[in-house]
N, C-alpha and C positions, 0 to 999 in steps of 0.2 A: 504493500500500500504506500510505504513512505515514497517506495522509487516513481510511481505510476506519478504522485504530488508535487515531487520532486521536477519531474518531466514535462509537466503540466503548465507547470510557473515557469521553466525556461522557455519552454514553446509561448507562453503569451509574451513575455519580452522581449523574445528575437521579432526583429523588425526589417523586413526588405530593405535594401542595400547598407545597411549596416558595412563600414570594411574594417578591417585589423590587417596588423602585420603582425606573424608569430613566428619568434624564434625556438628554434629547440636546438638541445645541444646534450648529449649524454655520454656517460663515459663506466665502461664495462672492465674489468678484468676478472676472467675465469679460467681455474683451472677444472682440467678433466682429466679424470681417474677411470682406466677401463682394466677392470680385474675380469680374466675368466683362465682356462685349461693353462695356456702360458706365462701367467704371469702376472704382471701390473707394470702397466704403463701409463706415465702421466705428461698431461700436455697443456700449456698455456698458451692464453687467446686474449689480447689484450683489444678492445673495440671501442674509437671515439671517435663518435656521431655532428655532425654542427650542418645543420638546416634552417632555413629563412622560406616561408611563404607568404603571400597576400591570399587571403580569401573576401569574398563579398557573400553577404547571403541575398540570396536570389529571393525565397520565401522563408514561412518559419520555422520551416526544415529542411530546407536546402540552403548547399555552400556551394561556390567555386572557388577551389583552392588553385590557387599558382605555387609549382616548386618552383621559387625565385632560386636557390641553389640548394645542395645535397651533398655531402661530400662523406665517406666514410673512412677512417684510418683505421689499420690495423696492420699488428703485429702477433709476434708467438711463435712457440717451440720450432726449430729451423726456417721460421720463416723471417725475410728483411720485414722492416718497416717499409708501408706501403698505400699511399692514400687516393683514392680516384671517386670521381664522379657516382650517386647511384643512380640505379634507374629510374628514379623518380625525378630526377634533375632536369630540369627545361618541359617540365609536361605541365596539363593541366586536370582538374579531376575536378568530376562532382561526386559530392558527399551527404547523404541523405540521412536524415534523423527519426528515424521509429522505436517503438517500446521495445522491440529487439537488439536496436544499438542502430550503428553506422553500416549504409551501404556506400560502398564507394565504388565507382567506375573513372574509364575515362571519356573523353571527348566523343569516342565512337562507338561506347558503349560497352567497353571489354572490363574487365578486371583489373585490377592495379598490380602492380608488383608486391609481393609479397611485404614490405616494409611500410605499402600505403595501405595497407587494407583497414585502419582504422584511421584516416586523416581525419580531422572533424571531432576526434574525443577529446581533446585537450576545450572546447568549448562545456564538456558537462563536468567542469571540476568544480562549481558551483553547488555540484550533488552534495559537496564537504559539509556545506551546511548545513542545518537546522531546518527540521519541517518553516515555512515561513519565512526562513532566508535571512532573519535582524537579529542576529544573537546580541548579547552584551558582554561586555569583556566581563571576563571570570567565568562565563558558563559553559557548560562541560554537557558533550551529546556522544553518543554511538552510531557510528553507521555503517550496515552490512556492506562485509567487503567483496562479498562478490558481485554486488551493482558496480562497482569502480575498475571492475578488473580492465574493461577496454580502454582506462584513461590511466591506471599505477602498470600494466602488465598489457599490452595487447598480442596478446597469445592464444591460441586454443587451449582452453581451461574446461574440464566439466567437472561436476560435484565438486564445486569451489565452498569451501567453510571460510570464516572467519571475518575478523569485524576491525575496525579503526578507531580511536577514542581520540577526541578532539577536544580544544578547546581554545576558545576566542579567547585572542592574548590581548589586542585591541582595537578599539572602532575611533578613528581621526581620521579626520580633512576628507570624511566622504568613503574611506576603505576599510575594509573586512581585514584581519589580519589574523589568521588561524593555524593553527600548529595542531600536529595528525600522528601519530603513530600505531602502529596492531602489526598484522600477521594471514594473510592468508594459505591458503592450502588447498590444493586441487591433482587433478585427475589430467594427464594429457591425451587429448582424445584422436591420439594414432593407435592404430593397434597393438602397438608394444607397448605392455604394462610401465607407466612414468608416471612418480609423484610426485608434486611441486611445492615450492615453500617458496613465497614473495613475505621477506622481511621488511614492513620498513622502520626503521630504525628513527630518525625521522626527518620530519613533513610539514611545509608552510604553505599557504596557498593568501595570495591578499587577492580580496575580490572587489571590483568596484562598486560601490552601489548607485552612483548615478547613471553608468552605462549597464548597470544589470547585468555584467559578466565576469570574468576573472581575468586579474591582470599579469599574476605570477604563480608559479608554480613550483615548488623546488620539494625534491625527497631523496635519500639519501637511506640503503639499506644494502638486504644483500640479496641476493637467489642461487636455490639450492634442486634440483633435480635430478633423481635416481631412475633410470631406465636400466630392466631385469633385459638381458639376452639370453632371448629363447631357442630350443632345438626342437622339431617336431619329429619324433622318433616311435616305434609300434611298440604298445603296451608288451611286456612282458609274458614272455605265453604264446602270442598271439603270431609269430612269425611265417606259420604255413596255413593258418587259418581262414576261412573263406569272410573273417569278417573285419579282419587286418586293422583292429581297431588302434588307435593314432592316440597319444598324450603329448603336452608340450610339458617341458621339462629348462628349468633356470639353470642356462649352464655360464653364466656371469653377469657382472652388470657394470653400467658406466655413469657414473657419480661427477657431476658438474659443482662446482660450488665458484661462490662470487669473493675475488677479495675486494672487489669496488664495486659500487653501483649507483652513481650520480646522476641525476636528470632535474637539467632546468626548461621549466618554459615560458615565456615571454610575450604577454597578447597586447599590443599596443594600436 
């Protein structure tokens, strides 16, 4: 109920050609642990993200977003330091708002690349809020964190648990100033058993209240996911039999954990 309330009061405040410019910019370092029959091998991925868009909204649930630039850098275990262009760089996308989340396409109607499938969410971090949107400095709210996952995590997540506790630090010159931390947990929903843990450690969002939107965004935590490698091999017994029955069987797994997890965003 709170999300449907939540979605409601944004949707009446967004206003045709409204524009912003939104900067993001993130910074990852993970390692990865793959133990199975040989051994344990471990490998680091270090990834920093810095993107610039203009969007306009078209209606009160449409965007057009312009990737003004995109650039992704990374490094890790035998690899040089290396930074180029993404595919998202020089395109443009519309971005559509329903109780389900964001659809995104592009210009000719196709799918986005994989890093755009959620453009558009850093608009509902206003969700941070309080039923009603006016908290007062000192007061203290909960909100379920798997409505936020397509704005703290844009990932495929299913059976997401856990919740954010917040609390309005201060309200001056017109701005929301809220500070967030919690913990979610979920299900990754490829077929290989993965389960996820988005720490965030923490979390500020200053929201404007005369333009009804959020103007900064910063969190600061970590991410943790264990994916089981399986072998599908014939139950025991069964090797000449007409009904060759099949078990999968955990013959190792590969453990990602974060030593950084930075993300700012920027709507001006």
């Amino acid at each position: 109920m709170r999300w449907l309330i939540a979605l409601s009061l944004l949707l009446q405040d967004a206003k045709a050609g409204d524009k912003a410019t939104v900067t993001f910019e993130s910074s990852l370092e993970l390692e990865t642990v793959v133990r199975d029959g040989k051994g344990e091998t471990t490998r680091l991925l270090n990834l920093a993200r810095k993107e610039k868009f203009h969007q306009v909204r078209t209606d009160a649930r449409t965007l057009k977003i312009e990737c003004v630039s995109s650039t992704l850098q990374k490094t890790g275990t035998d690899s040089p330091i290396e930074e180029k262009a993404t595919a998202l760089a020089g395109r443009t996308f519309i971005s559509s708002r329903s109780e389900s989340g964001w659809t995104v396409k592009d210009l000719d109607g196709n799918a986005p690349p994989i890093e755009g499938r959620n453009l558009g969410a850093w608009n509902d971090a206003g969700q941070i809020l309080p039923p009603g949107g006016n908290p007062k400095q000192g007061d203290k709210w909960v909100v379920d964190g798997k409505d936020l996952l397509p704005l703290v995590f844009p990932s495929s997540i299913r059976d997401a648990v856990g919740k954010l506790e917040c609390s309005c630090e201060s309200v001056e010159g017109g701005k929301l100033n809220v500070t967030f931390s919690g913990q979610i947990t979920g299900k990754g929903k490829e077929e290989a058993a993965t389960s996820i843990t988005l720490t965030i450690k923490s979390g500020r969002l200053s929201y404007d209240q005369a333009k009804k939107r959020p103007s900064m965004l910063m969190l600061s935590g970590s991410f943790e996911s264990i994916t089981d490698m399986v072998d599908t091999v014939l139950k025991a017994g069964t090797g000449a039999n007409l009904n060759n029955e099949e078990e999968r069987r955990k013959i190792g797994e590969i453990t990602s954990k974060s030593r950084k997890l930075d993300v700012t965003v920027t709507i001006e």
